[in-house]
C-alpha positions in Angstrom: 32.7 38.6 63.8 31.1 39.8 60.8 34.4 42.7 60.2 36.1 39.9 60.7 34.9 37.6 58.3 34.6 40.5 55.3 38.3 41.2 55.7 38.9 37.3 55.4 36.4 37.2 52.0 37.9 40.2 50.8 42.1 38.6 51.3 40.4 35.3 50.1 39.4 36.7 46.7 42.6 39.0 46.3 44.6 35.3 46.6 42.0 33.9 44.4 42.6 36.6 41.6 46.6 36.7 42.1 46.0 32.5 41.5 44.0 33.0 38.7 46.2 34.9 37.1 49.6 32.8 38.0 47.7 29.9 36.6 46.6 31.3 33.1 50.5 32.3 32.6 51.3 28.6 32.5 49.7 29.2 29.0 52.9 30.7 28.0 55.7 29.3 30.3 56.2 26.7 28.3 56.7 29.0 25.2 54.6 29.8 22.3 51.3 27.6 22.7 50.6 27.2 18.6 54.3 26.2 18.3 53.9 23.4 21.1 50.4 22.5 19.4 51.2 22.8 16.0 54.8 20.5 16.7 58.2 21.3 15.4 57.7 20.3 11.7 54.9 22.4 11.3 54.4 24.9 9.1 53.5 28.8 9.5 50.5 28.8 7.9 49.8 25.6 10.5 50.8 28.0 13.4 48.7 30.6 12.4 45.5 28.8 12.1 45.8 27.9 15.7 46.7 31.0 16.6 42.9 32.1 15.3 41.2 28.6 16.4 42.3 29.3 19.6 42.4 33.0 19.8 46.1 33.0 20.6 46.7 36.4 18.3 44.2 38.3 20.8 46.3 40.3 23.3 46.9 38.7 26.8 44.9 40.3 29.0 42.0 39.5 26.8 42.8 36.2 26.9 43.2 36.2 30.7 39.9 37.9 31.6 37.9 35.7 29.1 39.7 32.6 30.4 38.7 33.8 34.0 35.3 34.9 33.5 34.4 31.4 31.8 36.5 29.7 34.4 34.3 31.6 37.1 30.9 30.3 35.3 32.2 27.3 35.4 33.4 26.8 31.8 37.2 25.7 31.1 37.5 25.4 28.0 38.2 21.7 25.7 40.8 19.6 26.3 43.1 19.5 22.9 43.8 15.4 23.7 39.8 14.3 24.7 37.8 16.8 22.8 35.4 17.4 25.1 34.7 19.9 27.8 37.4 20.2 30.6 34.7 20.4 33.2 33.0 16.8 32.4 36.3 15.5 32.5 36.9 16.9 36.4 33.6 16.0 37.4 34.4 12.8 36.6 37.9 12.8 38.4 38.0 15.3 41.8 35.3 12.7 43.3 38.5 10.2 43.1 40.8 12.8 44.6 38.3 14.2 47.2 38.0 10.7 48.5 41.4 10.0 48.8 42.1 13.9 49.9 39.2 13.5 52.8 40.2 9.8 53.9 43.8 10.4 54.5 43.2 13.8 56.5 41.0 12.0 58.7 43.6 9.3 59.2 45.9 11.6 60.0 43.7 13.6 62.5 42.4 10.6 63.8 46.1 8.8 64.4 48.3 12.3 65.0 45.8 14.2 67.7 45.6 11.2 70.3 49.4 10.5 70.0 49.7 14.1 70.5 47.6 14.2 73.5 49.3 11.4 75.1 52.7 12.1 74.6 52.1 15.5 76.2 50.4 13.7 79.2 53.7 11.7 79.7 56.8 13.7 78.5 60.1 12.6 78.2 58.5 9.1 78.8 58.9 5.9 76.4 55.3 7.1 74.6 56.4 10.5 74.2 59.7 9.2 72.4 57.7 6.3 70.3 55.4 9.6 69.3 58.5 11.9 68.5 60.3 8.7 66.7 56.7 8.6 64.1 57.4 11.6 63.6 61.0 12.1 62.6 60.4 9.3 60.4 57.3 10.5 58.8 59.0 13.9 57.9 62.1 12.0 56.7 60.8 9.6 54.7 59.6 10.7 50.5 55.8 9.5 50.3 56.9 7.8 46.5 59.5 5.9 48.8 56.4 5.0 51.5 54.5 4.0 49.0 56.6 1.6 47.4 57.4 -0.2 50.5 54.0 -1.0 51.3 53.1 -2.3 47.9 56.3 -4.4 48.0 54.7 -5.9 51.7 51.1 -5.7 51.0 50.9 -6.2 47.4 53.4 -8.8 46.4 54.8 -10.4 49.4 50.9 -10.7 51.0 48.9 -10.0 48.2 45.9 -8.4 51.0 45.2 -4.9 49.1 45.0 -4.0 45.3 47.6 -1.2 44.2 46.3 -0.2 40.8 42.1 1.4 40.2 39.7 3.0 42.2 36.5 0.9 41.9 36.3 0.0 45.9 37.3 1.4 49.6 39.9 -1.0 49.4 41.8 0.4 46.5 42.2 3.5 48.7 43.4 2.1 51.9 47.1 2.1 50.6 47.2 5.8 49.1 45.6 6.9 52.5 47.9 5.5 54.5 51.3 7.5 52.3 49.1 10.2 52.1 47.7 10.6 55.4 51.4 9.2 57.2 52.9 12.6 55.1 50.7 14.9 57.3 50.7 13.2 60.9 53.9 14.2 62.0 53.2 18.3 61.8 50.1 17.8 63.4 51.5 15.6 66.1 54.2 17.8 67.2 51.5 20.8 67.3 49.0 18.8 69.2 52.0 18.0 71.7 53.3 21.4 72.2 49.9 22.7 72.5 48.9 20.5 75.1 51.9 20.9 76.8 51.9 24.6 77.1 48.0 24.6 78.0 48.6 21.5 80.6 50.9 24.2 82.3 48.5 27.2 82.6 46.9 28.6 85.4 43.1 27.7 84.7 44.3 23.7 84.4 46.0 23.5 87.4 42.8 25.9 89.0 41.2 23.1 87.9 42.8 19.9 89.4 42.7 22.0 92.6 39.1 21.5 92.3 39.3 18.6 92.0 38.1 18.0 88.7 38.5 14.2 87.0 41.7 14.0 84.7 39.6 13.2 81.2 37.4 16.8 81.8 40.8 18.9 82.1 42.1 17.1 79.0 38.9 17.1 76.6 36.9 19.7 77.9 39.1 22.4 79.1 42.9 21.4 77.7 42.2 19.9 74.3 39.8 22.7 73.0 42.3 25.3 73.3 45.3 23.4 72.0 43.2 22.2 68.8 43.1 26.1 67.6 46.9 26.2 65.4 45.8 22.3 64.8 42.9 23.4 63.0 44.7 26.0 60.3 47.4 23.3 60.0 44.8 20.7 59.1 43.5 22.9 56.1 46.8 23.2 55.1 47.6 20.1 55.2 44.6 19.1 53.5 45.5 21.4 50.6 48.8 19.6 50.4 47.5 16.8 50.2 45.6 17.5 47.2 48.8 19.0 45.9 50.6 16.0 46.6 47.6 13.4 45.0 49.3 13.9 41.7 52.1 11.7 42.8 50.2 9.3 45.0 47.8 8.9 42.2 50.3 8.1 39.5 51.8 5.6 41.6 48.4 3.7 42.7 47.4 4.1 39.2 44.0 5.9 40.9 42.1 7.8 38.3 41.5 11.0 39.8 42.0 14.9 39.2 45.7 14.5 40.3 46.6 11.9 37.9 44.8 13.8 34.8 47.1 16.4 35.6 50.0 14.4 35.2 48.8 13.0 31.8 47.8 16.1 30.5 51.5 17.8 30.9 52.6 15.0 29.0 50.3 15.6 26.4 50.6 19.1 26.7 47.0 19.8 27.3 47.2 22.8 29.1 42.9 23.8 29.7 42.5 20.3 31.7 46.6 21.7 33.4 45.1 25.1 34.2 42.0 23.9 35.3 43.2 21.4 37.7 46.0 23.5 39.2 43.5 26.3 39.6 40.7 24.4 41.2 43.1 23.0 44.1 44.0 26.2 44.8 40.5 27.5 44.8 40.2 24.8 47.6 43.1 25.2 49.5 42.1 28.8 49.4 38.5 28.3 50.9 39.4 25.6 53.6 41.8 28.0 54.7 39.1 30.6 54.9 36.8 28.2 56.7 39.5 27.2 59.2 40.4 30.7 60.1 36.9 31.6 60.8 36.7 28.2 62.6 39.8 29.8 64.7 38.0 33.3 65.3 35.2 31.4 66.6 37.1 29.3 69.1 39.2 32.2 70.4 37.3 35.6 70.1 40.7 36.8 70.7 41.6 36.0 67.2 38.9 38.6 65.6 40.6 41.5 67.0 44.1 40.7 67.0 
C-alpha cells in the first residue's frame, strides 16, 4: 500500500506542476497584460510603468516560478480591482462554494446510489425505466436551463425559496438541487451496472444458497464491491461541480469563489482568475488522490494492477 500510495503522490504533484503552469499562462492568453491594464488609449510610458510595477519585463519563467512559489506559501498576489490580497478575498468566498460543492454531491449520492441499487434489483421493470428516464433527462437537460425552471416554479409562481444571497441553508437548497441533479445520472447508471454485474457473480448466488437474508447480500456483500468505480466517479464529479459553481453561482447570485471568478474576467483581474482556477484544480487533484487510495483500500487488487 505504501508503493502504492508514493506513486499516487508522486502523479499527483507531476499534475499539480503541469496545472500550475497551464494556469500562470492565462497571464498572457489574453495578450500583453500592461496593454489590457493600461487600456487602449494609453500611452507607452503608461505601459511601461506597469510593466515594472508588476514585473511584467522580467523573463517568463521567472515570473512563473515566483508566481508558484508564492502561490505554494500561500500568497497570490493583489487583486488589480479590490486592492487587497487575493487570499483574503478566497477565504472569504470557497466557504460559499464548498457548501454548495459538498451539499449537492451528497444529494446526488444520497438520491443516485439507492435508485441505482433498486433499479438493478428489478431490471427491465417500471422502476428500473423511471431510474433510466432520471437519467436521460438529467444528462440532457443544460443546468442554466434547470435552474431557470425552478426559479420560475419555486420563486415566482410559489414564492417558497429565495433565488438570490447566501445568508441561510435555504438560499442553497435551489443551487443544490441543479447542481447535484447534473451529477446523479453518471452515478446512477454506474451504481446500476455495478450491481447488476456483482448481483450475477458466483459468491452472491453462493450466498443465497446459504440462505442468507436479501438486505446482507445487497449491503454487505453486493453494494461494497459495486461502490468501488462509484467512488472515483464521485471525486470527479465533485470536481465538476466546483467547475461548474461558476455558472450556478452567477445565476443564484451566491457569493462564492465561483462567482468571483466570473467578475474578475470581466474586470480583467487575472491574480483573483489564476488563483481560483488553480485552487479547484488543486482540489479536484487531491480528492482524486484520496479516492484512488480509497479504491486500493477496498480492492487490494487495485495496488498491484
Amino acid at each position: 500500500m505504501l508503493v502504492y500510495t508514493l506513486k499516487r503522490l508522486f502523479l499527483a504533484l507531476l499534475v499539480a506542476m503541469t496545472v500550475s503552469a497551464i494556469t500562470f499562462s492565462l497571464t498572457y492568453l489574453a495578450g500583453d497584460p500592461a496593454i489590457s491594464m493600461a487600456g487602449e488609449t494609453a500611452s507607452d510610458a503608461d505601459i511601461e510603468y506597469i510593466e515594472k510595477l508588476y514585473g511584467f519585463d522580467r523573463p517568463i519563467v521567472v515570473q512563473y516560478f515566483e508566481w508558484a512559489l508564492n502561490a505554494f506559501r500561500g500568497d497570490f498576489g493583489e487583486s488589480y480591482y479590490f486592492r487587497i490580497p487575493v487570499a483574503d478575498l478566497l477565504l472569504e468566498r470557497l466557504p460559499v462554494s464548498m457548501t454548495l460543492g459538498v451539499s449537492a454531491i451528497s444529494f446526488a449520492i444520497l438520491l443516485s446510489i439507492p435508485l441505482g441499487v433498486l433499479a438493478a434489483m428489478r431490471p427491465n421493470s417500471l422502476l428500473d425505466r423511471l431510474a433510466l428516464g432520471i437519467s436521460v433527462v438529467g444528462q440532457a437537460m443544460p443546468s442554466f436551463w434547470f435552474a431557470l425552471v425552478l426559479i420560475v416554479m419555486f420563486a415566482v409562481w410559489y414564492p417558497i425559496f429565495p433565488t438570490t444571497g447566501s445568508e441561510t441553508w435555504v438560499h442553497f437548497v435551489l443551487p443544490t438541487i441543479v447542481l447535484g441533479y447534473y451529477a446523479t445520472p453518471a452515478i446512477m447508471r454506474l451504481t446500476r451496472t455495478g450491481m447488476l454485474e456483482v448481483l450475477g457473480s458466483d459468491y452472491i448466488r453462493t450466498a443465497r444458497a446459504k440462505g442468507l437474508p436479501q438486505h446482507v447480500i445487497l449491503f454487505k456483500h453486493a453494494l461494497r464491491n459495486a461502490v468501488i468505480p462509484v467512488v472515483s466517479l464521485a471525486a470527479v464529479q465533485f470536481g465538476f461541480m466546483l467547475g461548474g459553481s461558476i455558472v450556478i453561482e452567477s445565476i443564484f447570485a451566491l457569493h462564492g469563489a465561483g462567482y468571483l471568478a466570473w467578475e474578475s474576467i470581466g474586470r480583467n483581474d487575472l491574480p483573483v482568475v489564476q488563483a481560483v482556477v488553480l485552487v479547484f484544480s488543486l482540489f479536484y487533484i487531491v480528492l482524486t488522490f484520496l479516492s484512488d487510495l480509497l479504491n486500493a483500500w477496498l480492492d487490494p487488487r487495485i495496488r498491484v494492477g
